[in-house]
N, C-alpha and C positions, 0 to 999 in steps of 0.2 A: 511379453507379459500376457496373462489368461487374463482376458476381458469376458465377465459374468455381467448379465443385467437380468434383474432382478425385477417385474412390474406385479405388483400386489397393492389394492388399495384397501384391504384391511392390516392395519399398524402390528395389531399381535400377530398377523402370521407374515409379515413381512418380516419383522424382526427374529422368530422363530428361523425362518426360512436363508434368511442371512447369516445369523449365527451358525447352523449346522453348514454353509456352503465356506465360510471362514478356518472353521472347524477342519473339515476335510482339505481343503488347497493349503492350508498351513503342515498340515500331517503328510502332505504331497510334497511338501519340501519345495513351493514354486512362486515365483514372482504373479502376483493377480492382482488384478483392480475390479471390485465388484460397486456396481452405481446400480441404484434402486428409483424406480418409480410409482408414484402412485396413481398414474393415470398411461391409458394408452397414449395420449395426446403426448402427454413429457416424453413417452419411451420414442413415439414417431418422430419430434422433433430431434432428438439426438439423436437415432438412427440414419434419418434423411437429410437433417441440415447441415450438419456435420460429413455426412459419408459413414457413419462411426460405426464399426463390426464387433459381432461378438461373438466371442467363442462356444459361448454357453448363457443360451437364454431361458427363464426361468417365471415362467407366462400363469396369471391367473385369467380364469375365462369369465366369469363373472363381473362384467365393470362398466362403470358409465362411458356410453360413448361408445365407442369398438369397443369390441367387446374381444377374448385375447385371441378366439378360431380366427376371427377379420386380422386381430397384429399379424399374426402367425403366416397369414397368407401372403402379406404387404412384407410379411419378410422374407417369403421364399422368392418373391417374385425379382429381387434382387440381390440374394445370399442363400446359394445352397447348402453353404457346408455349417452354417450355425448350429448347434446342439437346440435342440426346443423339448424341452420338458413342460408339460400342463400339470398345475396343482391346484385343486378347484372341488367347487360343494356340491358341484354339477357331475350328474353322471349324463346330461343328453347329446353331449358333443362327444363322447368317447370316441365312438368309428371315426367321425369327420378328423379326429388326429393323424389319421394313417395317411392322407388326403395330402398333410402338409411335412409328413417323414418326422413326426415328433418321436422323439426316445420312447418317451414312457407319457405313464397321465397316469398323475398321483390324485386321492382324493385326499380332504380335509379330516383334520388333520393330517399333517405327514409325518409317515412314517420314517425318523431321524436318521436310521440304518439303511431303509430301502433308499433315499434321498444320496444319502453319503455314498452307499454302492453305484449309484447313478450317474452322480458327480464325476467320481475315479473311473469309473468306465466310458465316460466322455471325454476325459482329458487326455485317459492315457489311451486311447482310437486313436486320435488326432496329434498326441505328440510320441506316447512310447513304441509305438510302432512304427517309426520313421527309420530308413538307414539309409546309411551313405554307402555305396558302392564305390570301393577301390580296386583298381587293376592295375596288376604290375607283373609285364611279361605274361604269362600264359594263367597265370594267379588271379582271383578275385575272390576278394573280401568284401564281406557283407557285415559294415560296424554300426550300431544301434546309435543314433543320432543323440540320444538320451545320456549315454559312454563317453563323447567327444567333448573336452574341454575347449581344445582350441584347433585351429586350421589354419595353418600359413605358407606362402608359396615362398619358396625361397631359390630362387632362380626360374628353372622348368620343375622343378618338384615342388609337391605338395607333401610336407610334415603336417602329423595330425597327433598331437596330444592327445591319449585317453586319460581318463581316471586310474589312477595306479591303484585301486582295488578291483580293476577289470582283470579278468581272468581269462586271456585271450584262445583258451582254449574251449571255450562259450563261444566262440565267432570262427565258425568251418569256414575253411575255403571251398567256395560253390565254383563250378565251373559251368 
């Protein structure tokens, strides 16, 4: 499941902000759970009391308390591979984004399209570009993890169901 958290603690663009990220992972055809917070304090305690990761975080910088450059940091310092997008009223933090490997840094309002572009382009880094490497005999198949319904080993073999509108002549054998 694509775990999205969402920390905004103005209400209209939190809602805004959720609706469009709804919007696009339901258009993506994918299993997700998006949790919203209105404070950095909420977002630290489920990130750190829990263990709890996300796939796609979704950081205003403007807020009481830490403020989201400090989340953003506290979250690289034990998850690299998080997605961190900044959307915020603030242009003084821009560069220090680069600092903690954020995607993008949207301002206020967001722009629905550029959002949604961003979205899809984090998801599918992190899941449509995965493949499975099969070898059989001197052959090797490179199949897009994305393709694969199911995996089963049935003795010493491995059967791999794809999607019967895969068009196997999309998946070259590399050597």
């Amino acid at each position: 499941m694509y775990q999205v958290a969402l920390c905004e603690d103005e209400k209209i663009f939190s809602e805004t902000e959720e609706k469009v990220c709804r919007e696009v992972l339901e258009k993506l055809n994918i299993e997700y759970n998006i949790t919203t917070f209105e404070t950095s304090k909420g977002f630290l305690a489920a990130f750190s009391g829990e263990e709890k990761r996300y796939d796609l975080v979704l950081l205003d910088i403007v807020m009481d308390g830490m403020n989201g450059m400090e989340l953003a940091r506290t979250i690289r310092e034990s998850d690299q591979k998080a997605v961190i997008i900044f959307i915020t009223s603030s242009r003084e933090f821009v560069f220090e984004g680069y600092n903690v490997n954020a995607l993008h840094y949207l301002m206020k309002p967001v722009d629905a399209g550029l959002l949604e572009r961003l979205i899809t382009k984090a998801y599918n880094d992190k899941f449509q570009n995965s493949f499975y490497i099969l070898k059989s005999g001197s052959q090797t198949r490179r199949i897009p993890v994305k393709d694969i319904i199911a995996l089963e080993i049935v003795g010493r073999k491995v059967e791999i169901t794809l999607d019967l509108s895969l068009n196997l002549k999309n998946h070259p054998v590399i050597v």
